[in-house]
VEXFI-129014 format. One record per residue (C-alpha): residue in three letters; residue number from 1; z, x, y. Coordinates in pm, 1 decimal, decimal comma, always signed. Example, Ala and Ser with C-alpha at 12.3 -4.5 7.8 and 13.67 -1.06 7.14 Angstrom:
! residues 2
@aa=ALA; i=1; w=+780,0; u=+1230,0; v=-450,0;
@aa=SER; i=2; w=+714,0; u=+1367,0; v=-106,0;
//
This chain:
! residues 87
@aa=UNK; i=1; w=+13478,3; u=+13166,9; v=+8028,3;
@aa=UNK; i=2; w=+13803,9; u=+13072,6; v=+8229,1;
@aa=UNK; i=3; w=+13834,5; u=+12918,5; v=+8568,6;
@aa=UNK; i=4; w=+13598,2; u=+12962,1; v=+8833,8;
@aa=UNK; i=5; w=+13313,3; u=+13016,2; v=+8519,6;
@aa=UNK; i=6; w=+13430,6; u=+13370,5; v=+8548,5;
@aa=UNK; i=7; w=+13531,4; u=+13644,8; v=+8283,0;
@aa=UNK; i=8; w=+13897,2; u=+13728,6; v=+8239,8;
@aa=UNK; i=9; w=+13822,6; u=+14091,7; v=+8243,6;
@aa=UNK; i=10; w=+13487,1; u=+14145,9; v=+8349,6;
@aa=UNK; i=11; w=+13491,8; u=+13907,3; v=+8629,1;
@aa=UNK; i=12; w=+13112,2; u=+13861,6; v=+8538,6;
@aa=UNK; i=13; w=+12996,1; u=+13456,7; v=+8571,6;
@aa=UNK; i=14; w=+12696,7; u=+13501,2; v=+8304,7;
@aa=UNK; i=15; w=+12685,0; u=+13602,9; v=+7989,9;
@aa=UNK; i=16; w=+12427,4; u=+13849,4; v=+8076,2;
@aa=UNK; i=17; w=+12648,1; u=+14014,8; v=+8314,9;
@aa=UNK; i=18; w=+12934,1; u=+14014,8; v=+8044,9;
@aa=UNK; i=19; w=+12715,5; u=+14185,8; v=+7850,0;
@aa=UNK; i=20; w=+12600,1; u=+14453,0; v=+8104,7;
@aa=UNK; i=21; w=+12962,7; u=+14502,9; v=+8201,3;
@aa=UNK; i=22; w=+13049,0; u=+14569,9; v=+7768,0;
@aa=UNK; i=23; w=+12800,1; u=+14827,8; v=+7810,7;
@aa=UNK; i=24; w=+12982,0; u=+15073,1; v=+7999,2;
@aa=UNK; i=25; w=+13287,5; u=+14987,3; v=+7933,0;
@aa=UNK; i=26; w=+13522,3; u=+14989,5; v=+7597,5;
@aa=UNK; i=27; w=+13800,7; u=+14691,3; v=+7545,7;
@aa=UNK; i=28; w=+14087,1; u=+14986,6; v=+7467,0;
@aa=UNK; i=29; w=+14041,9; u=+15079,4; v=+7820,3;
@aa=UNK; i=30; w=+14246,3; u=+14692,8; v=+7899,1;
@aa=UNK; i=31; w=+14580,6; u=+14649,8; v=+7814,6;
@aa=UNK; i=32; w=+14530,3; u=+14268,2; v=+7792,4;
@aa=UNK; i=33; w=+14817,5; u=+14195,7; v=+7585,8;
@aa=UNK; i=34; w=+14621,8; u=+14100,4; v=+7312,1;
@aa=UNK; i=35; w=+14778,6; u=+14139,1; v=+6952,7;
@aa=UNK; i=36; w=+14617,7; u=+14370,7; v=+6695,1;
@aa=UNK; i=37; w=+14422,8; u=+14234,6; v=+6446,6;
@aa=UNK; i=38; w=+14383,5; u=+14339,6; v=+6092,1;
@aa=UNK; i=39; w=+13974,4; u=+14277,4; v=+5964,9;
@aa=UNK; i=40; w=+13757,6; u=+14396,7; v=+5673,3;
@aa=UNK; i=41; w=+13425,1; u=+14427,8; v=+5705,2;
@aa=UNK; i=42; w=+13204,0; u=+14368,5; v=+5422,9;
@aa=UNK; i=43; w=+12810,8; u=+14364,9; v=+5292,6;
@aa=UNK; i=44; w=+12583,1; u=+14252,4; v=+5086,3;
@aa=UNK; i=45; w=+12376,5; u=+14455,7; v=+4875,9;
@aa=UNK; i=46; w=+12058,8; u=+14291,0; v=+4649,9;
@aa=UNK; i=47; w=+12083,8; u=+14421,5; v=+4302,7;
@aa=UNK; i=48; w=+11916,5; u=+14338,6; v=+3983,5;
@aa=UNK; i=49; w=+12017,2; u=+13998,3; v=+3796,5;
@aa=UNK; i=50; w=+12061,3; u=+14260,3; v=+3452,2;
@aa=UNK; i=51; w=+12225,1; u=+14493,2; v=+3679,3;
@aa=UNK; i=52; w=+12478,7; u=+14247,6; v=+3805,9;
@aa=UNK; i=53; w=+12566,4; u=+14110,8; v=+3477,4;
@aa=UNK; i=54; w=+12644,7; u=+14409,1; v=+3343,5;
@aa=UNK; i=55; w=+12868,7; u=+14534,0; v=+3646,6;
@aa=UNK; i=56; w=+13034,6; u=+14172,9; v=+3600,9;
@aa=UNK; i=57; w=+13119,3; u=+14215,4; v=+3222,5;
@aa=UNK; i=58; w=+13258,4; u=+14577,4; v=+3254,7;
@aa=UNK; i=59; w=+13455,4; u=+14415,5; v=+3590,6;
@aa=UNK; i=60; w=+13594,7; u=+14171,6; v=+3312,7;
@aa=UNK; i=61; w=+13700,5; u=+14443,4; v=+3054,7;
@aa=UNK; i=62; w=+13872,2; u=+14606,6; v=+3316,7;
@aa=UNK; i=63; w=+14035,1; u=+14318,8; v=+3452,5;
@aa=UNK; i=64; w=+13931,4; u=+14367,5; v=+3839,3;
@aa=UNK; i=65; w=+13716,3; u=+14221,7; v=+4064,4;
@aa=UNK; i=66; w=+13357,8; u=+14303,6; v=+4045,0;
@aa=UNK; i=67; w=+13377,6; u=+14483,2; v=+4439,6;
@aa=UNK; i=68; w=+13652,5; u=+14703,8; v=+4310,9;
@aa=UNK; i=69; w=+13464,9; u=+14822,8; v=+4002,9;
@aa=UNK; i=70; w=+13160,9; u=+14885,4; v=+4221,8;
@aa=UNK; i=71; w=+13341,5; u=+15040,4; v=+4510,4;
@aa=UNK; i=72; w=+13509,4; u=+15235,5; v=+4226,2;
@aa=UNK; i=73; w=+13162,1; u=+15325,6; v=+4110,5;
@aa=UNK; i=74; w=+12999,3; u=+15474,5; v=+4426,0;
@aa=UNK; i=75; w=+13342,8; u=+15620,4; v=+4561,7;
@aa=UNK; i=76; w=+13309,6; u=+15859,0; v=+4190,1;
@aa=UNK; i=77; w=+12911,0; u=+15938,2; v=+4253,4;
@aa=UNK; i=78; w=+12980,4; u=+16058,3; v=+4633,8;
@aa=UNK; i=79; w=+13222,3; u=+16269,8; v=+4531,6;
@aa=UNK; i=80; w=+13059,6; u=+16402,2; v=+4251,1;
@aa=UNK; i=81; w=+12730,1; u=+16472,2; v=+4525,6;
@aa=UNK; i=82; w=+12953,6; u=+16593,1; v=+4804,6;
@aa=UNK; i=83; w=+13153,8; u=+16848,0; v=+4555,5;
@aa=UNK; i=84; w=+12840,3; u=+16966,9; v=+4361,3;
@aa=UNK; i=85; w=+12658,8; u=+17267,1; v=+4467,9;
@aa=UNK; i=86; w=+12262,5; u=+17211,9; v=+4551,2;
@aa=UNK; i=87; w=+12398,9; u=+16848,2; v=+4717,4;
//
């Protein structure tokens, strides 16, 4: 919080209220200034040990990373799904 133990934007003085006010409101509606940032947003799926190993040594032959191989991967199966009749 900034001076007075008040939001910059909100004008809320509790958390609570900050989050009440973020509610019914969206941040593009402020032009604070603020610069764009660039941000990937990633997961964690559980897989098999056997599984992994496998995805890992075919990564290898390939010569990528392991979450470009399995991105790859899934990005091939949904479009197989979405362009196959009966899916």
């Amino acid at each position: 919080m900034v001076e007075n133990n008040k939001s910059s934007i909100s004008k809320a003085d509790s958390i609570e209220r900050i989050g009440k006010f973020w509610d019914t409101h969206d941040f593009t509606d402020f032009d604070t200034g603020a610069d764009d940032v660039d941000f990937e947003i990633s997961c964690a799926v559980p897989l098999e040990l056997d599984l992994f190993s496998s995805i890992e040594e075919q990564a290898k032959i390939r010569g990528i990373k392991v979450e470009t191989l399995v991105n790859v991967w899934l990005q091939q199966k949904l479009d197989e799904h979405r362009f196959s009749p009966g899916h």
